[in-house]
C-alpha positions in Angstrom: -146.2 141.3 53.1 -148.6 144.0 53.9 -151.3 145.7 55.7 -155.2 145.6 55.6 -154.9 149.6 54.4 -153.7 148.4 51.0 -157.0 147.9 49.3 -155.8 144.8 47.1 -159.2 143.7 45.6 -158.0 140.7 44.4 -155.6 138.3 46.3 -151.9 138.0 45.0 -149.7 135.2 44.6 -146.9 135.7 47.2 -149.0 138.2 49.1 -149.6 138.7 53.1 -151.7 141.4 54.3 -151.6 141.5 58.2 -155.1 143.3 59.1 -154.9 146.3 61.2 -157.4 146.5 64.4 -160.1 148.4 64.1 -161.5 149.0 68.0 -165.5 149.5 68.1 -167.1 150.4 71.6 -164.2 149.3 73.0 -163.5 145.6 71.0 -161.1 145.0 68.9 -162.3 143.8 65.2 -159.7 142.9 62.4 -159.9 145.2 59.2 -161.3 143.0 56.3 -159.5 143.3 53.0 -161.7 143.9 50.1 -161.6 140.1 48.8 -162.5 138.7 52.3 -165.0 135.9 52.4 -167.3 137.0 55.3 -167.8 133.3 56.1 -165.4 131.9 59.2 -162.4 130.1 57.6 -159.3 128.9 58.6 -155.9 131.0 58.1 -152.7 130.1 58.4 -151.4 133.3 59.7 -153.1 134.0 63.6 -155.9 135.8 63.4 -156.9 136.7 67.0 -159.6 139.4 66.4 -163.0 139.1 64.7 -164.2 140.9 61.6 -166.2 144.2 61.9 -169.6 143.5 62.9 -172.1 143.6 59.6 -174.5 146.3 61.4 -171.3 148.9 61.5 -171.6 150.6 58.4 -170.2 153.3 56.4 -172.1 156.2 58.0 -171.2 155.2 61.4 -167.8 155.5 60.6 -166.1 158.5 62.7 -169.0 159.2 64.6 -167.2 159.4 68.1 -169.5 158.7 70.3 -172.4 155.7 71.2 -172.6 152.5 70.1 -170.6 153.1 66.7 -168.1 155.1 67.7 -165.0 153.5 66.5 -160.7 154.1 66.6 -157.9 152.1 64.9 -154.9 150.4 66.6 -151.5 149.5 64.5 -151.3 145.7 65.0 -148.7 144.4 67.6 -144.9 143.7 67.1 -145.8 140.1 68.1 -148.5 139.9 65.6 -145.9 140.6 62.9 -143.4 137.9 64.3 -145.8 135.5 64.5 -146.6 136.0 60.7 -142.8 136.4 59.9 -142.5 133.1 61.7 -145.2 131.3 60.2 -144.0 132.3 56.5 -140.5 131.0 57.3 -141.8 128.0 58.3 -143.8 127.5 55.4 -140.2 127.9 52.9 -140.2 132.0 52.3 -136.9 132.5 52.6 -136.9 136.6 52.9 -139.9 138.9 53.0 -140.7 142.3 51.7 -143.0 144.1 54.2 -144.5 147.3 53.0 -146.9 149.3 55.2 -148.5 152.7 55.2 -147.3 155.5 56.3 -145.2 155.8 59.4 -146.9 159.7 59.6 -150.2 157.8 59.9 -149.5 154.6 62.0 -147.2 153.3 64.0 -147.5 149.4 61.8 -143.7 150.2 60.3 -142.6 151.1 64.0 -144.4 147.3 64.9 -143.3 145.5 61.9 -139.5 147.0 62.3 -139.4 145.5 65.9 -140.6 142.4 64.4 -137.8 141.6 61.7 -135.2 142.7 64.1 -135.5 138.9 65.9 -137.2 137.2 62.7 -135.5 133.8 61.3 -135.4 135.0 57.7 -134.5 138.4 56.2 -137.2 140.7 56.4 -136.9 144.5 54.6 -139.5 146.8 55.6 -140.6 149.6 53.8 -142.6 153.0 54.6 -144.8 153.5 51.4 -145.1 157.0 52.8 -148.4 156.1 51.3 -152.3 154.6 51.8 -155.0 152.9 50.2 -153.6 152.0 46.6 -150.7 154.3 47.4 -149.5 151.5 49.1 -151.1 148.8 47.1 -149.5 149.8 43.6 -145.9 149.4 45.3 -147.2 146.1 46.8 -148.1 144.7 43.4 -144.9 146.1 41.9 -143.0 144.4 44.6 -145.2 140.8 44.2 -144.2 141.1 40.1 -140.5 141.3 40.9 -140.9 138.7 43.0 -143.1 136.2 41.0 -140.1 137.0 38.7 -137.3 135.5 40.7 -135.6 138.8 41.6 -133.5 139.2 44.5 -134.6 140.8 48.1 -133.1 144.0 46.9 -134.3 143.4 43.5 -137.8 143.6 45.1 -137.9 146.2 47.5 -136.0 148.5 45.0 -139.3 147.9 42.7 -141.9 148.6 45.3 -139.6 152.2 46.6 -140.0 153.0 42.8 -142.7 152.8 42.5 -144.0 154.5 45.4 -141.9 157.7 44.8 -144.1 158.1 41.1 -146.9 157.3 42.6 -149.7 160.2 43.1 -153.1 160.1 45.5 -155.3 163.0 45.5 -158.7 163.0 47.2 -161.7 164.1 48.5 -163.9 164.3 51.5 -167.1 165.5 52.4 -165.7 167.0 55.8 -162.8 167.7 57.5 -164.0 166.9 60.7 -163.3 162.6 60.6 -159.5 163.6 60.1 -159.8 166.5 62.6 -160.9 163.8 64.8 -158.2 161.1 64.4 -155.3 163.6 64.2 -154.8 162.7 60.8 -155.2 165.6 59.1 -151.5 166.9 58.9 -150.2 169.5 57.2 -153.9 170.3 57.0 -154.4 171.4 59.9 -154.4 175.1 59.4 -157.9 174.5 57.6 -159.6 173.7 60.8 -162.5 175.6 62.1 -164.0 177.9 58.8 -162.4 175.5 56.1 -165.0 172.4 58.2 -167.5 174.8 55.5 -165.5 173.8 52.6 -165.1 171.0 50.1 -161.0 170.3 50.2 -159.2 168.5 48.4 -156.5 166.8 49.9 -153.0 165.0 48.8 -150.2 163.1 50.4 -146.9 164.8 50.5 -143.9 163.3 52.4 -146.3 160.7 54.1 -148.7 163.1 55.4 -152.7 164.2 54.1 -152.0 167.7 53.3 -154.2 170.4 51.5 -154.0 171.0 47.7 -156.9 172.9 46.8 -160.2 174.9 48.2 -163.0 174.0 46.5 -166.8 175.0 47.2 -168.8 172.3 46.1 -168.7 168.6 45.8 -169.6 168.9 41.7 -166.2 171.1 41.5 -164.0 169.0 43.4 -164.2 165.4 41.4 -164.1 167.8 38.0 -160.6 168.8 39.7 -160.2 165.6 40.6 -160.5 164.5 37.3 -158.2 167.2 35.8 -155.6 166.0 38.1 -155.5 162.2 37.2 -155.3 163.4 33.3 -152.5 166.0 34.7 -150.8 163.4 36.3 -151.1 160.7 33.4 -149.3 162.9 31.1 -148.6 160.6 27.6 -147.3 157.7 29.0 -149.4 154.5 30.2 -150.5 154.6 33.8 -152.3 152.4 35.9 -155.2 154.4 37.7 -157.5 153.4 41.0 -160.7 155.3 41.9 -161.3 154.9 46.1 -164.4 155.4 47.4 -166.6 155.0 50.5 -170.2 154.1 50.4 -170.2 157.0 47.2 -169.8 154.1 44.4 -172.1 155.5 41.5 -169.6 158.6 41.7 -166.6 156.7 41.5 -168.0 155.0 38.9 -169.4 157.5 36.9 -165.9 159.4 37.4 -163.9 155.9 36.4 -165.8 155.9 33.1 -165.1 159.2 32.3 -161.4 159.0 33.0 -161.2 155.8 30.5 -162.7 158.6 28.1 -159.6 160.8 28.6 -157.0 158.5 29.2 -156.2 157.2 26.1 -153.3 155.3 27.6 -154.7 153.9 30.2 -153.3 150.3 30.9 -155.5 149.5 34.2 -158.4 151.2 36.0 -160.2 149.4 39.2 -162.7 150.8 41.5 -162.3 150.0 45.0 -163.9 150.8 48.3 -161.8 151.4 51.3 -162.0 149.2 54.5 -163.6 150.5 57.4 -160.5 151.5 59.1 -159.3 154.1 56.4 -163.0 154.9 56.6 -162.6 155.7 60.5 -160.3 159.0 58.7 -162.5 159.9 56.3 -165.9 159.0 56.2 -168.6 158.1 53.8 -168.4 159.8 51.0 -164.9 159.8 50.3 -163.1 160.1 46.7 -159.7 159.4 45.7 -157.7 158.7 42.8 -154.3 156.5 43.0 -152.6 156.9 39.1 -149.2 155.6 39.0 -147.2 154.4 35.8 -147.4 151.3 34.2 -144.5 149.1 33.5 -144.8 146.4 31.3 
């Protein structure tokens, strides 16, 4: 199991995501996954909230105030028992349930409280991690499983993966994560820095800043250098994140396939409306963690 903050494009075998709430002028909306049909359907796991409204788009994410002015809520211990429960009665037999960052939400804290009372083993894990920080440790976890390997089996996999695992980014402002108190270690840039172009990393859970850069043209060059730092020799797999700034992250994928000669996997995937709350349109990030065969 997982949360909506993975950015899975494609569903996977063995796979929930438990959507985290994304609160709009004061109603609650569930954070679609990338694959989502935005048709009604049924789903087995409850799904009390609706899905973001159509009309709130990327550049009303973070605004703060009026009609789009939006926050994000972790969902509820009882939310995660009831999907604990529901998979148990369906045959699972133990669960894997591997959420962002505990620095960034409280959805460990709620899915913890969960597993405590839940009929089947349940191992949670802090990714320490977002976006396909915390997808690439999903996946890893879903092949051990798919392969018939113990509980521990799979959770070692996924915390594997997660410590090699590497997200840089960038944003266009500061000011989104000044906003939602997610800026961390960061926080020292406020005020001047709001004039800057940073670029940001995850260390120890937490967004923190790597570099100063002055323009936007400078900071995906560095981003690039960075993914082909980080790839050293050896095959990786490689996500570029975006929001509403796809013909960058494209252009930037297809120059990275140029330098990465052992490239095993590259996708281009644009973050759900509540990691866009944090950062806003614009956004850039590359996720590059090893491949394993």
């Amino acid at each position: 199991m997982t949360d909506s903050t993975a950015c899975l494009v494609d569903e996977v075998d063995g796979v929930t995501v438990v959507p985290i709430t994304m609160i709009v002028s004061g109603t609650p909306h569930d954070d679609p996954t990338p694959h989502d049909d935005p048709t009604p359907h049924e789903d087995p796991i409850p799904h009390p909230n609706q899905a973001p409204p159509a009309s709130f788009g990327p550049t009303a994410l973070g605004s703060g105030s009026g009609s789009g002015s939006a926050s994000t809520s972790r969902p509820s211990p009882a939310r995660f028992a009831a999907c604990y429960a529901a998979l148990a009665e369906s045959g699972v037999t133990a669960v894997a349930s591997i959420h962002l960052s505990a620095e960034m939400s409280g959805t460990v804290d709620s899915a913890r409280a969960a597993a405590r009372d839940a009929a089947i083993p349940v191992e949670v894990i802090d990714s320490r991690s977002i976006g396909m920080g915390l997808g690439y440790p999903v996946l890893a976890a879903a092949r051990a499983a798919a392969a018939g390997a113990s509980l521990e089996t799979v959770t070692s996999a996924a915390r594997r993966c997660a410590t090699s695992t590497r997200t840089y980014f960038y944003v266009d402002t500061l000011d989104n994560l000044r906003r939602s108190g997610r800026i961390g270690a960061a926080a020292r840039l406020l005020g001047s820095a709001l004039m800057i172009k940073p670029l940001l990393h995850i260390v120890d859970g937490q967004i923190s800043l790597l570099e100063k850069v002055r323009t936007a043209t400078r900071a995906i060059a560095r981003l690039e250098d960075l993914a082909v730092q980080a790839a050293g020799d050896g095959p990786v797999e490689l996500a570029v994140q975006h929001l509403a700034a796809r013909p960058r992250a494209e252009a930037l994928a297809e120059r990275l396939r140029k330098r990465l000669p052992a490239l095993a996997d590259l996708q281009v995937v644009e973050v759900g409306p509540v990691i866009g709350v944090h950062v806003g349109p614009g956004m850039l990030g590359l996720t590059i963690t090893p491949h394993t065969s």
